[in-house]
Each structure stands twice: as C-alpha cells, then as structure tokens.
DONUVO-859263 format. One record per residue: residue in three letters; x, y, z of N, C-alpha, C in turn. Coordinates in steps of 0.001 Angstrom, whole numbers, plus 500000, padded with zeros to 6 digits. Layout:
BEGIN
alaXYZXYZXYZ;...
END
This chain:
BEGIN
unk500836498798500000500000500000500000500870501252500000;unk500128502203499346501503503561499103501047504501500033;unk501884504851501139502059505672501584501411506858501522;unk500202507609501994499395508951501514499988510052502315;unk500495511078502081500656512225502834499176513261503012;unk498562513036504435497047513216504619496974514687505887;unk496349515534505657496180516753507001495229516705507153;unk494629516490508133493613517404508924493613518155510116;unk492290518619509841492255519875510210490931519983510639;unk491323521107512157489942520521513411490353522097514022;unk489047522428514454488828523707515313489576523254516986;unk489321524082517386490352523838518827489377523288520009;unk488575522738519794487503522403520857487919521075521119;unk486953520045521746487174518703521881486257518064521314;unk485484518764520755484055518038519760484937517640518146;unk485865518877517604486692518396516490487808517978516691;unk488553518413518182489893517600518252490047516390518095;unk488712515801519607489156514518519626488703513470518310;unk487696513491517898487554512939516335488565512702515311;unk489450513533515313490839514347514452491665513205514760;unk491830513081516278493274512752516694493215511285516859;unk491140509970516570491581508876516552491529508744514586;unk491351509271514376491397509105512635492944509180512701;unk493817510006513108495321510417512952496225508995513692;unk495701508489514598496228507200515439495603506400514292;unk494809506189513352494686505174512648494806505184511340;unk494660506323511035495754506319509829497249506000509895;unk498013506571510983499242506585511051499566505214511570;unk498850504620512294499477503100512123498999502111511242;unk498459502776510295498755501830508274499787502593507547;unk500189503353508150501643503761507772501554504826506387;unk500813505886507190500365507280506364501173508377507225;unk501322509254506755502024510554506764501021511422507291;unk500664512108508528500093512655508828500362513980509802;unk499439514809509469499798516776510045498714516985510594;unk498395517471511425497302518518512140497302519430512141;unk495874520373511847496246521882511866494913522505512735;unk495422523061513825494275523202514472494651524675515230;unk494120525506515349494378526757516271494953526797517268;unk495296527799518364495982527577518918495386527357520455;unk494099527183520323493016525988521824493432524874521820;unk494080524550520777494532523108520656495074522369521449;unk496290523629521849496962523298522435497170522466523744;unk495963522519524572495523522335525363495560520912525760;unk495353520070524548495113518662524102496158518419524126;unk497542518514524158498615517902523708498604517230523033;unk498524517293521834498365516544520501499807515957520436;unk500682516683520354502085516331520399502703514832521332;unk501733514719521760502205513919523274502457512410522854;unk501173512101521579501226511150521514501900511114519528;unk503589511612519710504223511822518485503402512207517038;unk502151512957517348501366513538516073502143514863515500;unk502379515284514033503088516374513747501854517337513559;unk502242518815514891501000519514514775501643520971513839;unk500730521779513081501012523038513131499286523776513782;unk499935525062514273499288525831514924498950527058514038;unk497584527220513750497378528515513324496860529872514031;unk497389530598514164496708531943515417495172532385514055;unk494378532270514454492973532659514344492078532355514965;unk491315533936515423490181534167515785489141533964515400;unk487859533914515931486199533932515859486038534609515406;unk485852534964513761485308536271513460483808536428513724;unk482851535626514576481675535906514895481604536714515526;unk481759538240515584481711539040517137481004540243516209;unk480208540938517527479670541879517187480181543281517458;unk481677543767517749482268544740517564483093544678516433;unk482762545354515273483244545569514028484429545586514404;unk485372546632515255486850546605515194487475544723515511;unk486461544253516411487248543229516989487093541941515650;unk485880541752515192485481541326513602486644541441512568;unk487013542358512551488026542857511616489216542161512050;unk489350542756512890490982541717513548490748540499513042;unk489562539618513452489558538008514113489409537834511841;unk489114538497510985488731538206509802490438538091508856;unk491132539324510009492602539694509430493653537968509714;unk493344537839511248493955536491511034493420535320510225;unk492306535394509624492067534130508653492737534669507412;unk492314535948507088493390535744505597494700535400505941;unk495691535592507139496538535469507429497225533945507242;unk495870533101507954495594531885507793495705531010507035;unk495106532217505753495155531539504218496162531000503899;unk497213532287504038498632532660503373498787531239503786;unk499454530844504935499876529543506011499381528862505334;unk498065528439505677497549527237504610498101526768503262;unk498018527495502510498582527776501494500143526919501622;unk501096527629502064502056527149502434502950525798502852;unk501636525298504207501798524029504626501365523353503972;unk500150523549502844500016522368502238500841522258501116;unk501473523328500793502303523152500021503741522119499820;unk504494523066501153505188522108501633505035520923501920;unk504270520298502851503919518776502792503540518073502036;unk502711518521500661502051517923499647501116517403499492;unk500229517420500352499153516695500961498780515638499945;unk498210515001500027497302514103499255495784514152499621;unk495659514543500344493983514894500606494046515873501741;unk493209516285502442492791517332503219491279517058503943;unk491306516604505291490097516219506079489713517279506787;unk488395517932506943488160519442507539487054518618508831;unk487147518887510072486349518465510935485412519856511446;unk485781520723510873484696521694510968485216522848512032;unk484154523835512561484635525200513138485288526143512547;unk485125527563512788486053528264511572487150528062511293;unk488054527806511919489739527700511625490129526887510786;unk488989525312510322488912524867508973488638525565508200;unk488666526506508011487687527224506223489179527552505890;unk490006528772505845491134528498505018491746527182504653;unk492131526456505303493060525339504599492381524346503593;unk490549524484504159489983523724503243489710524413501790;unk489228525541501678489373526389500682490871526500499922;unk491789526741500264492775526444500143493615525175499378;unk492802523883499798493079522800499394492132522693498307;unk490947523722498154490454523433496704490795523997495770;unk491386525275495760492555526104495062493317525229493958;unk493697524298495188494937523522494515494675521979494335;unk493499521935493861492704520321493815493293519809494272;unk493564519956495780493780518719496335492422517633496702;unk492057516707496816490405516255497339490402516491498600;unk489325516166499036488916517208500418487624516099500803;unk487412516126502459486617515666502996486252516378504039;unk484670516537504102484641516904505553483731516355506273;unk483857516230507542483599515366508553482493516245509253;unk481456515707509762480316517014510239479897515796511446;unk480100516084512705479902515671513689478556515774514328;unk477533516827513943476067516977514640475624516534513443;unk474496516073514004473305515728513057472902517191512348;unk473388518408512005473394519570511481474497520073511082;unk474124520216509605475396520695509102476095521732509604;unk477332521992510089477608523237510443477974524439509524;unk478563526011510292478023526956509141479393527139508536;unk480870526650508787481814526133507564481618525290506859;unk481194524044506925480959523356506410479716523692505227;unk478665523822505670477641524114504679478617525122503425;unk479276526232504200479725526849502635480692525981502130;unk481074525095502536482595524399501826481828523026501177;unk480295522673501584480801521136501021480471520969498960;unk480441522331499209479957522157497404481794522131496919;unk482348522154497970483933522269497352484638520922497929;unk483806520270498122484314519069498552484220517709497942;unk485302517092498028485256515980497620483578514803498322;unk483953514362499384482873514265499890482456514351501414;unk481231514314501924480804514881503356480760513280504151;unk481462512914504998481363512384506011480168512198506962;unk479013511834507252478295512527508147478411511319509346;unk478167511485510434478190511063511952476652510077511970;unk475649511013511616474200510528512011473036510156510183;unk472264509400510005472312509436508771471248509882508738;unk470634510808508974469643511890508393470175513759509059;unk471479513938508510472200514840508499471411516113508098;unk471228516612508570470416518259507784471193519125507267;unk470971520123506101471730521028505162472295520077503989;unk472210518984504007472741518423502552471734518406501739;unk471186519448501033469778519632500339470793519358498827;unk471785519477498174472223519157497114472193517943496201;unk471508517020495796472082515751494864473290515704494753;unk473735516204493879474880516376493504476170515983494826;unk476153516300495846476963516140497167477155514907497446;unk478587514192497245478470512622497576478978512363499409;unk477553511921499986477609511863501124477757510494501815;unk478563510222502608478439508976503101478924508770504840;unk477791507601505682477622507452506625479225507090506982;unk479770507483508088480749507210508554480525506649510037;unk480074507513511000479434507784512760480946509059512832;unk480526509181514276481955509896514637482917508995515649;unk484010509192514960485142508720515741484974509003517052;unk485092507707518148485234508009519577487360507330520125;unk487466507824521175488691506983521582488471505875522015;unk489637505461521722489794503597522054489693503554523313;unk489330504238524114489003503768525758487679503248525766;unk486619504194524760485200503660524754485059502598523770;unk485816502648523093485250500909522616485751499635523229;unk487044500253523768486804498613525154485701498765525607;unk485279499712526323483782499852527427482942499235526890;unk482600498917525558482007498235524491481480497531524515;unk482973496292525225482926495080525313482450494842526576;unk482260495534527861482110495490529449480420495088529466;unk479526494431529559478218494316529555477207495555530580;unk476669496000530360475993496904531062475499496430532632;unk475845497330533828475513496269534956474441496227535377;unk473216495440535828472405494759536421471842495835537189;unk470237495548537303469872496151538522469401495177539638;unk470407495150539700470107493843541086469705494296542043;unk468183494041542855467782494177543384468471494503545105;unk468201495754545700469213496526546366470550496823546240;unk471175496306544534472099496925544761472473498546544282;unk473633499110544579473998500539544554473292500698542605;unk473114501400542639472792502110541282473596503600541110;unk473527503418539888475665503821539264474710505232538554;unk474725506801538720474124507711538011474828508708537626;unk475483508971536295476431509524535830476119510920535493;unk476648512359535875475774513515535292476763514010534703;unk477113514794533762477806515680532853477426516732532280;unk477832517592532006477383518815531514478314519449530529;unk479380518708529814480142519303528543481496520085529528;unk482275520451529237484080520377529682483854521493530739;unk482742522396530602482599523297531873481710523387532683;unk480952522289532841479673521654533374478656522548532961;unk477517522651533572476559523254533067475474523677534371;unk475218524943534484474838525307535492473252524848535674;unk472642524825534981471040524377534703471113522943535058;unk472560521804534473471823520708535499472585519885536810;unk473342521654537252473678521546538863472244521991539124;unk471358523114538974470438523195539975469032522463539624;unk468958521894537979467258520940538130467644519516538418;unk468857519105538367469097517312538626468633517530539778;unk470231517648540514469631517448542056468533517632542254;unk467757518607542503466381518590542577465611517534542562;unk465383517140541187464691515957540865464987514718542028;unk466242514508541945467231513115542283466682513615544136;unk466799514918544386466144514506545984465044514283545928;unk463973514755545272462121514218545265462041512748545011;unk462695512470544590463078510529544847462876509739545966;unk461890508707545695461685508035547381462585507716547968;unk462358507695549139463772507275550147464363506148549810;unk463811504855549346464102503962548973465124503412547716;unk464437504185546907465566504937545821467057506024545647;unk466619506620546398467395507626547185468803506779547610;unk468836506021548473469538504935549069470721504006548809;unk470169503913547477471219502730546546471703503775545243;unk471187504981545356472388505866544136473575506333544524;unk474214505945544048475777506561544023476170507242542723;unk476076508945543016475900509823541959477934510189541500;unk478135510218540379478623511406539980478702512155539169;unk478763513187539425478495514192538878479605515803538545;unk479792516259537037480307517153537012479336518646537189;unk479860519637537705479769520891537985480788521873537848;unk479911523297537849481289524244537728481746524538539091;unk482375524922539233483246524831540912482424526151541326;unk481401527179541081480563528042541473479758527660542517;unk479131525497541871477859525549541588477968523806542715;unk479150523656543139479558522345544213478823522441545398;unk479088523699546051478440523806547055477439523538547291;unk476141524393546585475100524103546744474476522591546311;unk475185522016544778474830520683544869474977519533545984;unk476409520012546491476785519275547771476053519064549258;unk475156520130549323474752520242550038473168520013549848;unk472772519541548700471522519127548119471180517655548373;unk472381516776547791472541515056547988472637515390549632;unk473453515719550336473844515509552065472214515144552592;unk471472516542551757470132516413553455469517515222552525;unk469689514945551173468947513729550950469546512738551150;unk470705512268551630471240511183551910471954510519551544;unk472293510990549724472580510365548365474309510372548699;unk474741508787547926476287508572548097476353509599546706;unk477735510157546712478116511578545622479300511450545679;unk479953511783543905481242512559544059481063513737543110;unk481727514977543300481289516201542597482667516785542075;unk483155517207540789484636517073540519484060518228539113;unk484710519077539099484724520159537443484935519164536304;unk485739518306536522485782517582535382486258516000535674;unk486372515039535084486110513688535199487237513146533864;unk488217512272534062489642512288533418488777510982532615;unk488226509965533283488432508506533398487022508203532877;unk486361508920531681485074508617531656484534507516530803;unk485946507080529795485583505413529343484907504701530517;unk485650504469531522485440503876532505484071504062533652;unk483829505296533594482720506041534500481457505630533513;unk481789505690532127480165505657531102480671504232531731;unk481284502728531567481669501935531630480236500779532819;unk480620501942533700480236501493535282478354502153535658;unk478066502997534503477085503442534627475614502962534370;unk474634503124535224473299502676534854472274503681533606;unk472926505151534323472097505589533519472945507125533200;unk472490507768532251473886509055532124472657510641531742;unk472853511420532921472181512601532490472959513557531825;unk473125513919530400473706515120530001473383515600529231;unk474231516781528695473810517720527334474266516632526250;unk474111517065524895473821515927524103474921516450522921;unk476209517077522908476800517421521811477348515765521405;unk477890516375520025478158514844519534479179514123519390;unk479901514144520266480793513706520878480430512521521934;unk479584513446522668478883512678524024477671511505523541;unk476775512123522540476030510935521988476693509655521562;unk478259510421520446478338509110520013479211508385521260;unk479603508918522583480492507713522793479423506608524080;unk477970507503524111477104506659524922476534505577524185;unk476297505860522655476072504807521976476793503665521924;unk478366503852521496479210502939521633479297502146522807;unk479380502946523883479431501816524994478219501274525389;unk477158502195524987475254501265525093474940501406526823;unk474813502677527038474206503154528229472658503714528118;unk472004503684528737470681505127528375470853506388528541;unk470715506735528436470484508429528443469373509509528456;unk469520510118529458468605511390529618469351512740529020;unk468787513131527857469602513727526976468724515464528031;unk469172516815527899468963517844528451470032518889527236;unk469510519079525511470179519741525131470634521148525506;unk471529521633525003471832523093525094470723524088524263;unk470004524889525534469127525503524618469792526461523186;unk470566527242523499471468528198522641472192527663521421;unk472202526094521166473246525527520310472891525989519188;unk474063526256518190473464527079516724472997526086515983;unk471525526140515379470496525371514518469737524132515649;unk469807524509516721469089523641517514469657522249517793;unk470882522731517138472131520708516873471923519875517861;unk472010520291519311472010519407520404470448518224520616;unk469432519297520243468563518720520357468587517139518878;unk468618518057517841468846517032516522469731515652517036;unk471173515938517485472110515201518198471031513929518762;unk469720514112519456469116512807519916468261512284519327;unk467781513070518580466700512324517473466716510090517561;unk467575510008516934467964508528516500468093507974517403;unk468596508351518731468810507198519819467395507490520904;unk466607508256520671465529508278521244463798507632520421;unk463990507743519068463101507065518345463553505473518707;unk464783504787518833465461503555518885464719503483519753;unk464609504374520879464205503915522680465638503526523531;unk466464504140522990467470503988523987467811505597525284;unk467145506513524654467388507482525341466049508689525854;unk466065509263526379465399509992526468465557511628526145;unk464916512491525665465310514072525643464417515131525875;unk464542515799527341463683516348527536464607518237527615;unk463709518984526756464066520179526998464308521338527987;unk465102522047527926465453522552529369464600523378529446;unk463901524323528579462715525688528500461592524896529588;unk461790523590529128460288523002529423460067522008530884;unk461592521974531335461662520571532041461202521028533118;unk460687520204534257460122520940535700460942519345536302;unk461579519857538007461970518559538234461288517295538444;unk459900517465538746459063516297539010459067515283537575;unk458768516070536729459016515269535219460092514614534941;unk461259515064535134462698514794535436462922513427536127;unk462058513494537780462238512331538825461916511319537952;unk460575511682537042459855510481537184460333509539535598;unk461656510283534948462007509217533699462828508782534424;unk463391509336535579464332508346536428464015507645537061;unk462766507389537620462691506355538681461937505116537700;unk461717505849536564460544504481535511462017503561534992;unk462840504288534561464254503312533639464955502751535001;unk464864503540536198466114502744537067465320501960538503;unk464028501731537849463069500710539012462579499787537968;unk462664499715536855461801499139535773463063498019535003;unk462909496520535202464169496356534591464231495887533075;unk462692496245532832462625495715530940463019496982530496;unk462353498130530853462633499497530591464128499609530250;unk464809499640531413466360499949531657466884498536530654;unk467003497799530160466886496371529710467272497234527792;unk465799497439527924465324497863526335466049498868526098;unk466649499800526963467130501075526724468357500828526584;unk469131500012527151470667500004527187470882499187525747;unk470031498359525375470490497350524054470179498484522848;unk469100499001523226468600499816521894469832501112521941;unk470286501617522903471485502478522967472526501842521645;unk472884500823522833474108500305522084474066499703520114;unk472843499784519974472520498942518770472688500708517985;unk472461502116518663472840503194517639474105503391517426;unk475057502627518126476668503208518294477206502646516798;unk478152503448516280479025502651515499480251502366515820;unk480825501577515946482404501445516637482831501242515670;unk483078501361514397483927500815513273484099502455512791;unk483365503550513291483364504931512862484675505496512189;unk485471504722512606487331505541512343487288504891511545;unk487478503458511017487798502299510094486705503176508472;unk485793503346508891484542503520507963485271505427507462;unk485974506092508205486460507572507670487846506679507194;unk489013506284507913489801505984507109489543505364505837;unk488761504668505019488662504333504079488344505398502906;unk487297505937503482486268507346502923488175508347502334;unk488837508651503512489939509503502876490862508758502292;unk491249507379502329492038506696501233491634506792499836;unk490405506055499692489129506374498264489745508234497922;unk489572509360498591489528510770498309491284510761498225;unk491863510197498495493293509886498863493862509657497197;unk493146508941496282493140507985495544492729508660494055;unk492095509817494733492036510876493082492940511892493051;unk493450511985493723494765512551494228495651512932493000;unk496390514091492277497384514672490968498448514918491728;unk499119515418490514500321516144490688500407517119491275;unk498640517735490476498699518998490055498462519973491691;unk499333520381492689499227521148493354499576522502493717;unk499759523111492493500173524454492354499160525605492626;unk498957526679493943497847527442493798498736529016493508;unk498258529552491785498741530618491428498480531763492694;unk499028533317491807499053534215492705497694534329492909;unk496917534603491657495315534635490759494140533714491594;unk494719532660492140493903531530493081494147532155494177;unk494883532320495097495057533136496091494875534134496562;unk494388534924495636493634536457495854491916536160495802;unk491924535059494719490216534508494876489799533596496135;unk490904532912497395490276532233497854490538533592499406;unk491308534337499177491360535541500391489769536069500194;unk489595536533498714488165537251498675487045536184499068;unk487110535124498945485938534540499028486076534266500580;unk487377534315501582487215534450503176486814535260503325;unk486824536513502426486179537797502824485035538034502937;unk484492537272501457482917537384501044482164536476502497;unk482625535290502960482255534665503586481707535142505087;unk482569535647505224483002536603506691481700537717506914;unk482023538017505609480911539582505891479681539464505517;unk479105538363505798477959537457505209477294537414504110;unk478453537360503056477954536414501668477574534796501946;
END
C-alpha cells in the first residue's frame, strides 16, 4: 500500500479535536504521513504527546459583534490563508480532512485552490456553518448521524461514517451493562460538557432529591459541575442522603460511562456518540442556545430507537425529570430495552469507515498542486465574502 501524505484539520475544541486525533492514530498506524492543523486551543490537548506532527494557526472567531474586533479576528484568517497555502504546500498533501469550526475554512478552501480532494467530517446531526459553505467544494461529506440536515444538494456525495470516539470507549464496548440487582447501589452519571453546566447543577439534584427514600439509598451519583455551583449541589445530595462525588471535570470517563446505569447530560456529539458505543441510556437535556438547535437534533435517533430519552430545558420541571428516572432505574425491561437499543445506535467501526472514505479521496489525488498568485487572491476574497455574510 503507498504511503498517503494526509492533514487534517479541526477547530480547537474537543468536539473536532478529539475525532481528528483517533482518525490520525489510525491512519498513522497503516503507515500514512500525517499533520494537524488546528488553532491555537489546541493546544491544550497535547496533541504532540502522543508523536502527532501539529502546526498551529493563530485565528480568531470572526463571529463578534464589535466591528473593530470582527476585523481583527477576519485579518487572522486571511493570514491563515497565506499559512495554509504554504503548509500544504510544503507537505504535499494528498487529501485534506476538515472536521469543521472556523479555523477549517482556510486550509479547506485552500486545498480546493489547489485540487487537492477534500473531505469533511460534520459531527452533529446539522450541518455546520463552515461546512455548509465548503461542502459544494468538497470531495465528499462524512456525516456522523444518517439523516444529516443542510445536505439539500444531489449532487453532494455523502456517506455514513458515525463519529470517531477513543479507544478507551470501545473497550467499554465490550464490558456488559451492569444489572439492577435488586438493592444493589445504582451507578448515576451527570455531565454537563468540559465546563459543566449550570442548569443541570440546579434541576438534577432537585429531581434526584424528590426521589423516594428507597431509591434515594442505593444511588451513588457522579456528577460534574462548575466549581461556582459544588456547594450548593453538595449540600443538596447531604440532606437527601445520596452517596456523591462532585469534581469540574472527570479524566476517566471510558470507565465512569463503563460502570454506569444511567447518564444525564447535554447531548453534543461527541457525548452521543460515545454513549452509543458503549450502550448506556440516556437522559439527553440539550443546550438551549446551540446554533440550529444541533444538540437537540444530536438525539433524534437514539431516542426514536428507545434507547434514550430528551427532555428540553425551557420546558423541564423537576418532578418530570424524577419520574424518567425512577421508571428506567426501578423498571428492569425498561432499563433492559434502553441500554440494548442504545448500544445497537453506536458505530464502533466509525474511524475504520472515515479511514477508508479519505484513502478512496486519497486515491484521486494529481500532481497537480500548484495554487497561482490569481487563486490566492480569489480564495482571500471569498474568506472575505464569507466573513461579511455572503
């Protein structure tokens, strides 16, 4: 097999990092040539750690509503361009994978300049708003969930991939979901996305104390929060009685989804796909604010299955709340039906199913990678046009 020299390229979050970085562990051990290009949030991840070759691009959000600050955050993407431009030059790419967020739009634009083929990877069940302008320039769209929204084109060759999770959750995979054995501890996992979420420090608990005593008894909660918002949760489980651990963030969560009966969180897609994979239930609580309503979309499929539940935060009251918890974690066909039908939405082959997708895009691959001066002034204007909402 010949050797592909392959980049991608991921916004600085952990919704496109981590996706990025098991495609990059599995490409690179079939013995591909691989670069990352991700902003400089990235950093954060130590991408480097595990011998990946990163470059760093300095660009801003040009979403802001002070024109001066707009301008800046628009100045480092053309800046961006230039770079782009450059690195793919130098390296030679053979294809170009965009996982989305702004800091993909130069290099992917960029890589169409210079036909290189191009893929992009769209992680919510909603197209996002780089992506939507780039995938008419794309080789083809990746999607995570298979009734993807914004691919209104024919023409767009789209194909099911899932999203890449880490190899910690597909061991968990293999771990069988545990039992509700009658009095024993029941395992209740809460999360709220990398900075917890203040709405379900104060309606969980809630709920989880209106819980009969009996119930009450055998949960052993944990739960992330923002370190604002400990106290008062802490002091919510105490007068109800509830075993708790309360931590900003949670290192070991292969293992925690692993051990879990049931998982309350926000629903980005990251978090869907790695509850699927390991085949937990879920009480999904999207982000009201998410752009195009994604979080909510994000549950669609594992809640028609019957593996999950999704109740809105505008709407939720805690009594409603108690009572999908006490029906899945007193009920054992319920909890039964929910964990198989979970696990039956996961795809674990998700990386195997994109590595192929960019070998195939790998595979129309030229010579021809030259982007004139003439291409380069058209793909600056069209960051421009883009920016200032063309």
């Amino acid at each position: 097999m010949i050797g592909r020299k392959i980049i991608l390229v991921a916004g600085g979050t952990g919704g496109h990092v981590f996706p990025a970085i098991s495609l990059a562990e599995k490409l690179k051990g079939m013995g591909h040539d691989i670069l990352i290009i991700t902003d400089l949030r990235g950093k954060k991840f130590g991408i480097e750690k595990n011998g990946m070759s990163v470059k760093y691009i300095n660009v801003k959000n040009p979403s802001q509503k002070n024109l001066f600050v707009k301008m800046i955050a628009i100045f480092t993407l053309i800046k961006g361009t230039i770079l782009s431009w450059k690195i793919i030059s130098d390296f030679g790419a053979d294809v170009v994978v965009g996982f989305g967020g702004y800091p993909s739009l130069s290099p992917l634009l960029v890589s169409h300049w210079m036909r290189v083929p191009s893929i992009l990877h769209e992680q919510n069940a909603v197209l996002g708003r780089a992506n939507r302008w780039l995938m008419k320039r794309a080789t083809f769209i990746a999607k995570s969930f298979k009734n993807t929204s914004g691919l209104n084109d024919k023409k767009i060759v789209s194909c099911l991939t899932g999203n890449p999770v880490r190899t910690g959750f597909l061991s968990s995979r293999e771990i069988s979901a545990p039992t509700l054995a009658a009095k024993s501890d029941i395992n209740l996992l809460i999360v709220g996305g990398s900075l917890g979420a203040r709405f379900l420090s104060e309606a969980v608990p809630s709920a989880i104390a209106s819980l009969n005593k009996q119930l009450r008894q055998r949960l052993v909660i944990k739960q992330q929060c923002r370190i604002e918002d400990i106290q008062n949760v802490n002091r919510i489980y105490e007068k109800a009685g509830i075993k708790f651990e309360l931590k900003t963030f949670f290192h070991q969560m292969p293992e925690m989804l692993q051990e879990a009966h049931l998982v309350i969180s926000r629903s980005g897609a990251s978090t869907v796909a790695e509850l699927a994979v390991v085949g937990r239930p879920a009480i999904f609580i999207p982000y009201p604010s998410a752009i195009d309503n994604h979080q909510h979309k994000n549950t669609i499929d594992m809640v028609k299955a019957g593996g999950a539940w999704c109740c809105e935060e505008t709407d939720l009251k805690p009594e409603a709340l108690a009572d999908i918890i006490k029906s899945v974690l007193t009920d054992e066909n319920i909890y039964n039906t929910a964990t198989i039908a979970s696990r039956n939405c996961g795809i674990p082959d998700a990386v195997e199913r994109l590595a192929n997708l960019v070998l195939r895009a790998a595979s129309r691959s030229s010579d021809s990678r030259t982007l004139s001066s003439a291409m380069l002034v058209n793909a600056l204007g069209l960051i421009l046009f883009y920016e200032l909402g063309g």
